[in-house]
C-alpha positions as a Markdown table, in Angstrom:
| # | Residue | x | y | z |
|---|---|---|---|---|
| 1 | Unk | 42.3 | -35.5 | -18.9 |
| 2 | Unk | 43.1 | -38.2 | -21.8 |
| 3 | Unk | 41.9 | -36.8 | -25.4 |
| 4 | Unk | 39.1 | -39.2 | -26.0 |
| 5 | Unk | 41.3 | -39.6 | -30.0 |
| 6 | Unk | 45.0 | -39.8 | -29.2 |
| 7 | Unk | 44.9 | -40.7 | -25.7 |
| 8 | Unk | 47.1 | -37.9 | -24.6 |
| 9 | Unk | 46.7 | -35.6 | -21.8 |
| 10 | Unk | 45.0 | -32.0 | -22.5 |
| 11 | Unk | 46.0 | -29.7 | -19.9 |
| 12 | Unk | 44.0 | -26.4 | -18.9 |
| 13 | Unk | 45.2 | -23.5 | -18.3 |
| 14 | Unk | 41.9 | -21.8 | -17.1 |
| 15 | Unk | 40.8 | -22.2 | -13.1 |
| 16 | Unk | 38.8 | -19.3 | -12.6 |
| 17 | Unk | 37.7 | -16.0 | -13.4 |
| 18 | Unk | 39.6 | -13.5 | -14.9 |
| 19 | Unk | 39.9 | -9.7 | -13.6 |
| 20 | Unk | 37.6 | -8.3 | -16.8 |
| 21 | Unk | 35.4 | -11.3 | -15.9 |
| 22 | Unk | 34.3 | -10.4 | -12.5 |
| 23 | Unk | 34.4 | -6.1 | -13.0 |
| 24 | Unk | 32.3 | -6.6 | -15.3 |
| 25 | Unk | 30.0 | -8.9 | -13.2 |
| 26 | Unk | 30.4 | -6.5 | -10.5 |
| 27 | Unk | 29.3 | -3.7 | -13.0 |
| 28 | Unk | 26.5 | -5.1 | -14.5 |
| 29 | Unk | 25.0 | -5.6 | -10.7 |
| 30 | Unk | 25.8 | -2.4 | -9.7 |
| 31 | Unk | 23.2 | -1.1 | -12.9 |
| 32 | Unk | 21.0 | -3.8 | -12.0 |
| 33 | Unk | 20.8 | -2.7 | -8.4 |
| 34 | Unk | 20.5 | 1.5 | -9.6 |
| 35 | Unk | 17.3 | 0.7 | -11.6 |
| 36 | Unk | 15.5 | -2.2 | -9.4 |
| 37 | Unk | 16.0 | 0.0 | -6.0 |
| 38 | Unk | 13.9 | 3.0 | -7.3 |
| 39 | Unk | 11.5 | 1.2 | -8.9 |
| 40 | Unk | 10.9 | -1.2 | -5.7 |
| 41 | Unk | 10.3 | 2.4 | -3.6 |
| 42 | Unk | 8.0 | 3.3 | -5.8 |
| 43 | Unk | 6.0 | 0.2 | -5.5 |
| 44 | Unk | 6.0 | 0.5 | -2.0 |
| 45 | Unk | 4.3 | 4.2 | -2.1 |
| 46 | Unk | 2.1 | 3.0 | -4.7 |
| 47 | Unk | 1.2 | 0.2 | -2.7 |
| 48 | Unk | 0.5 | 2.9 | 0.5 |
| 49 | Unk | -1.8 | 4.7 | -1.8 |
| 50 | Unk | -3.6 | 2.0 | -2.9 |
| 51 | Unk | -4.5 | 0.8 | 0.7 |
| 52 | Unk | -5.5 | 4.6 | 1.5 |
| 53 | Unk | -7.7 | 4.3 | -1.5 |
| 54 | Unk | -9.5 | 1.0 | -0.3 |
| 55 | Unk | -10.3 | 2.5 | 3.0 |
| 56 | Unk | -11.8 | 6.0 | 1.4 |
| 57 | Unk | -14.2 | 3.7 | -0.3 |
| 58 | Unk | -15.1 | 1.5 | 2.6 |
| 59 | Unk | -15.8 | 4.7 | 4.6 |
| 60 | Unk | -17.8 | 6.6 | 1.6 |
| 61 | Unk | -19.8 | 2.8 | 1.0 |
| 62 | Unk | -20.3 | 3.0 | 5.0 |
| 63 | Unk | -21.7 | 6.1 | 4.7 |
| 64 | Unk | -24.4 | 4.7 | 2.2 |
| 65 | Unk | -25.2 | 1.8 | 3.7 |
| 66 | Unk | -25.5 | 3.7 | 7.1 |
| 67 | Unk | -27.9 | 6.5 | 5.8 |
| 68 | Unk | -30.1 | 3.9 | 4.3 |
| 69 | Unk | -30.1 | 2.0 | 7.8 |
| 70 | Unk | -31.0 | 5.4 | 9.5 |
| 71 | Unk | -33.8 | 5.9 | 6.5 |
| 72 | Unk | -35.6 | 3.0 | 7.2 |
| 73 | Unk | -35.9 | 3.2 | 10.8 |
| 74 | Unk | -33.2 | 0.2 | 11.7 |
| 75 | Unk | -32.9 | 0.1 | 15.2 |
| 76 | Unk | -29.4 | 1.2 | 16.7 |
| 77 | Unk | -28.5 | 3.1 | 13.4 |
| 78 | Unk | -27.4 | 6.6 | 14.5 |
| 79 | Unk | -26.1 | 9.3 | 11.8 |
| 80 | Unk | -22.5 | 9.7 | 11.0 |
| 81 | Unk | -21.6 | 13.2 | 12.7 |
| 82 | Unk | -17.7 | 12.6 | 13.1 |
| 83 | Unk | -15.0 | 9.7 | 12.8 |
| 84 | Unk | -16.5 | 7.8 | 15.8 |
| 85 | Unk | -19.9 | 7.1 | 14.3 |
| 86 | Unk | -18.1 | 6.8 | 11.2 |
| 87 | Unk | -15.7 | 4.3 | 12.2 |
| 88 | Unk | -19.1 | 2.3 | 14.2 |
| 89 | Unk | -21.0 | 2.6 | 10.7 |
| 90 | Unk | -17.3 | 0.8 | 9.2 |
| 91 | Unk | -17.7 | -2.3 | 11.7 |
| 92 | Unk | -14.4 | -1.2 | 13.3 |
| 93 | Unk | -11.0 | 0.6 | 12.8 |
| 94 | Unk | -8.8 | -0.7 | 9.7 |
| 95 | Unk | -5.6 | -1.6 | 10.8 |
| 96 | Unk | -3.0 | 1.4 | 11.7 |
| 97 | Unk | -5.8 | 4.3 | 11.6 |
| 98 | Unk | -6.8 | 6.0 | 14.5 |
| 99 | Unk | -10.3 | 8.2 | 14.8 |
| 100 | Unk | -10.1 | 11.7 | 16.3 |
| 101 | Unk | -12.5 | 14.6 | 16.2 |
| 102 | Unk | -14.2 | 14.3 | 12.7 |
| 103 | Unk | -11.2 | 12.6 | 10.9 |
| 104 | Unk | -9.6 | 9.2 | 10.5 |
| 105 | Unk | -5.7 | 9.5 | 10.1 |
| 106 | Unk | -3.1 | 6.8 | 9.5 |
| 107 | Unk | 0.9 | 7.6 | 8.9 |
| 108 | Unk | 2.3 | 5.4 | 6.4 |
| 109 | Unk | 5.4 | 4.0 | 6.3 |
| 110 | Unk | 7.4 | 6.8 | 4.0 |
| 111 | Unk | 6.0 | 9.2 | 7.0 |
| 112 | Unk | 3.0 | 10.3 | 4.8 |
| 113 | Unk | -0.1 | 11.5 | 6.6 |
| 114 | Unk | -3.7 | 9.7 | 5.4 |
| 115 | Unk | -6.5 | 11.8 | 6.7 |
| 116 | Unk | -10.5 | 10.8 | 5.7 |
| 117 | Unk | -12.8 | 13.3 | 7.4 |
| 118 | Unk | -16.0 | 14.3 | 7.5 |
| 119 | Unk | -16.8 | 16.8 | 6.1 |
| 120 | Unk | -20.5 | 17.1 | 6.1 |
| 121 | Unk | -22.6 | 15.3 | 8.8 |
| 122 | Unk | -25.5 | 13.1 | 7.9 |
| 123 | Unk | -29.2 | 14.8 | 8.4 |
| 124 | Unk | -32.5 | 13.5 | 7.5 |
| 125 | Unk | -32.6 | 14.1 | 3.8 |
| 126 | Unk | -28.3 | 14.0 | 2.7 |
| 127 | Unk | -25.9 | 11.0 | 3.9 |
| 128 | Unk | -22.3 | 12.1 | 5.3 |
| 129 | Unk | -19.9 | 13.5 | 3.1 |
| 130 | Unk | -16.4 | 12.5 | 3.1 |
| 131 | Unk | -13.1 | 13.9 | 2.0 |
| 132 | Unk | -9.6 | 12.4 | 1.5 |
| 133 | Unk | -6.3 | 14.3 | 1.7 |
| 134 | Unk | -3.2 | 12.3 | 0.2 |
């Protein structure tokens, strides 16, 4: 390359990287990478939870709509007595849950077991009571 004053040529001795260059590049990923893993687990559980969470409340705010139905005499409105009615009284299953005997249960993805279940059945005077365990 000509110097852009003298017009001679400038040669450079510097083609790539040196050793320090790249350990430390090679270091400073390997930190990166032991805080951003953990953190990106957690999400994900955090995320499972969160889901759970939405579906208790969709099942307790079935449960309310569905007493009020029975209440005022709404034809094909039966009480919630276990996860079957409950899931009917949902419009459906969520995604990945399963109903079974008075419970709802989904396994999450870092093997966790989601159970909503009824705990109390709906009567004439009390809506169905509901509890989570997760």
């Amino acid at each position: 390359m000509n110097h852009p004053i003298r017009g001679c040529r400038v040669h450079s001795r510097h083609t790539g990287f040196t050793l320090v260059e790249l350990i430390m590049v090679v270091a400073i990923l390997g930190i990166l990478t032991a805080v951003a893993v953990p953190k990106f687990t957690d999400l994900s559980s955090e995320a499972e939870i969160a889901a759970a969470n939405g579906i208790f409340s969709a099942a307790q705010a079935a449960t309310s709509t569905n007493f009020a139905a029975v209440q005022a005499g709404r034809i094909g409105a039966t009480p919630i007595t276990d996860a079957t009615s409950l899931l009917g009284a949902m419009d459906g299953t969520p995604t990945g849950w399963s109903g079974s005997g008075n419970a709802l249960t989904h396994t999450g993805q870092s093997g966790m077991i989601y159970t909503i279940a009824v705990v109390q059945i709906e009567n004439a005077t009390q809506k169905a009571n509901l509890s989570k365990n997760w």
